[in-house]
C-alpha positions in Angstrom: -36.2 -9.3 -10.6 -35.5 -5.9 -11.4 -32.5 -5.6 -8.5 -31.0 -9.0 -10.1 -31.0 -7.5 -13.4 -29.1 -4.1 -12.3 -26.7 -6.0 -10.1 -25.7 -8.6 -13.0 -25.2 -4.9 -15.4 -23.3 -3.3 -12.9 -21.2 -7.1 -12.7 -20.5 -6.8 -16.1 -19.5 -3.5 -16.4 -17.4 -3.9 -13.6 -15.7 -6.6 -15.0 -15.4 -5.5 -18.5 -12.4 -3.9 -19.0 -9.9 -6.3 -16.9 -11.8 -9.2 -19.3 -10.4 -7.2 -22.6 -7.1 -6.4 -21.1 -5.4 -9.4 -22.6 -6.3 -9.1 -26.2 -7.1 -12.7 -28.2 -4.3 -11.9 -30.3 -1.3 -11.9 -27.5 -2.7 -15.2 -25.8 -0.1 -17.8 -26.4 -1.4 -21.7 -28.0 1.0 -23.3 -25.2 -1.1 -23.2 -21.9 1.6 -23.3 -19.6 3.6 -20.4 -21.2 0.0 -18.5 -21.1 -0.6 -19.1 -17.7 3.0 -18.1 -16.6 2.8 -15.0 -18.9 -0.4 -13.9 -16.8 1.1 -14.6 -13.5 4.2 -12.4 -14.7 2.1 -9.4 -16.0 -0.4 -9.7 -12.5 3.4 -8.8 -10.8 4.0 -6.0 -13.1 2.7 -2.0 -12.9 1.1 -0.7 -15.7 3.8 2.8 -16.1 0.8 4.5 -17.5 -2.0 3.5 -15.1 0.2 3.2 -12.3 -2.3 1.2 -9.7 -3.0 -0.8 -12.2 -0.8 -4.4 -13.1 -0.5 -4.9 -17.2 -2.7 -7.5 -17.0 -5.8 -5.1 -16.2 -4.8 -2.5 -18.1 -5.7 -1.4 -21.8 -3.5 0.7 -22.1 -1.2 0.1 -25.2 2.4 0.2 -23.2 0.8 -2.6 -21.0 0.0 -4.3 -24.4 3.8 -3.5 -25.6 4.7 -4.8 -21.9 2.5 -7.9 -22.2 3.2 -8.9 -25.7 7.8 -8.6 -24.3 6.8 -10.7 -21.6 4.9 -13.4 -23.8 8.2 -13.0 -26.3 10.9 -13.7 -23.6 8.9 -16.7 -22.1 8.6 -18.3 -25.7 12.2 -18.0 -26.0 12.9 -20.4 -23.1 13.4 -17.6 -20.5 12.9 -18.0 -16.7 10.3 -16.0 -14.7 13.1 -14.5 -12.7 15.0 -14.0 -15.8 11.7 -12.2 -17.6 11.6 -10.2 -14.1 15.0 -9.2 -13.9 14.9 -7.9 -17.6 11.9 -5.9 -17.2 13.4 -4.4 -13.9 16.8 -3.8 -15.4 14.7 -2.2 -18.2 11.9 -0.2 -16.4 13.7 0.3 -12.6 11.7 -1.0 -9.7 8.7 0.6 -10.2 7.8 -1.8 -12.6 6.7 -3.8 -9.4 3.3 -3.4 -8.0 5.8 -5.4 -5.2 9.3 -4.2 -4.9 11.5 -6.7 -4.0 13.5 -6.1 -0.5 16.8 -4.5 -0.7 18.9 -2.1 0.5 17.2 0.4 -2.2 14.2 -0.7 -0.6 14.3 -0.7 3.1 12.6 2.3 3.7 9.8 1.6 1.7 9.2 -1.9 3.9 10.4 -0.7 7.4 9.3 2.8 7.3 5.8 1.8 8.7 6.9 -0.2 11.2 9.7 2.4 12.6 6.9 5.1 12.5 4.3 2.1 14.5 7.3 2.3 17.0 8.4 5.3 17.2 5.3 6.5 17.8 4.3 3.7 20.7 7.6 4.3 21.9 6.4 8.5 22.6 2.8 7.4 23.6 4.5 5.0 26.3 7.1 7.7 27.6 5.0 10.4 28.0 2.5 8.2 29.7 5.0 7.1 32.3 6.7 10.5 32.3 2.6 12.1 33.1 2.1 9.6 35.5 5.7 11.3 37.8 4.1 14.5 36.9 1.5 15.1 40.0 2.2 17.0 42.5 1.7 16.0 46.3 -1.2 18.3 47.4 0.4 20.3 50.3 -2.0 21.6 52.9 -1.9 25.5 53.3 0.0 27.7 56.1 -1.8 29.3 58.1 -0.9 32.6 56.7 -2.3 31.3 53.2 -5.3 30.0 54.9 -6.3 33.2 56.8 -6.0 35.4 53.3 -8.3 32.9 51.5 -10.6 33.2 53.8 -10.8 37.2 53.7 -10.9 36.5 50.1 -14.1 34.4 50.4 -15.7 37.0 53.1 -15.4 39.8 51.0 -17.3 37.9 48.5 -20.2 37.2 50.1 
């Protein structure tokens, strides 16, 4: 009982700031609008929180960010167009997920090239290690007859 009890607290608390991000008093009477005004601000980065999209945050220029997105939508605005604004407005970072560009390409292919790049050196030196081994040669018989003087005067 006493394990439900602290599980259901430490639910709650969890919980509790992403439930009072979106204050009652920026939630818009048309339904549609609202629920087009939450998927925009789940896309958007809070500039002060940073990891966080301005639908969790509490922080007042994700209010300010909420309450221009609500604004824009009302006045008959796309999503795109809302998007655009706030990008023309803010820059890219704005984005918990930049869009793919030119701008961008780095930030999207830079882990693959690294991924293969870096199989590309595993798989060279491999083959180049495996070319590496010398043939055992057998020893001359001058070779021979100092090792073994070498191995007498160690006993």
């Amino acid at each position: 009982m006493l394990r439900r009890l602290a599980l259901a607290v430490v639910f709650v608390l969890t919980t509790l700031p992403a439930a009072f991000a979106v204050q009652p008093d920026e939630i818009l009477s048309d339904p549609e609008l609202e629920a087009r005004a939450r998927v925009l601000s789940a896309q958007m980065r809070c500039l002060v929180c940073q990891n966080q999209s301005i639908d969790d945050s509490d922080a007042p220029l994700a209010k300010d960010l909420r309450v221009l997105i609500r604004e824009r939508l009302v006045q008959g605005e796309s999503n795109a167009q809302v998007v655009d604004y706030l990008v023309s407005r803010y820059g890219e970072f704005v984005l918990l997920k930049p869009r793919f560009n030119s701008r961008t390409l780095l930030l999207w292919g830079g882990p693959f090239a690294i991924l293969l790049i870096g199989s590309l050196v595993i798989f060279l030196r491999r083959r180049k290690g495996s070319g590496l081994a010398v043939p055992e040669q057998a020893l001359s018989a001058d070779e021979q007859a100092r090792l073994d003087d070498i191995l007498k005067s160690k006993e």
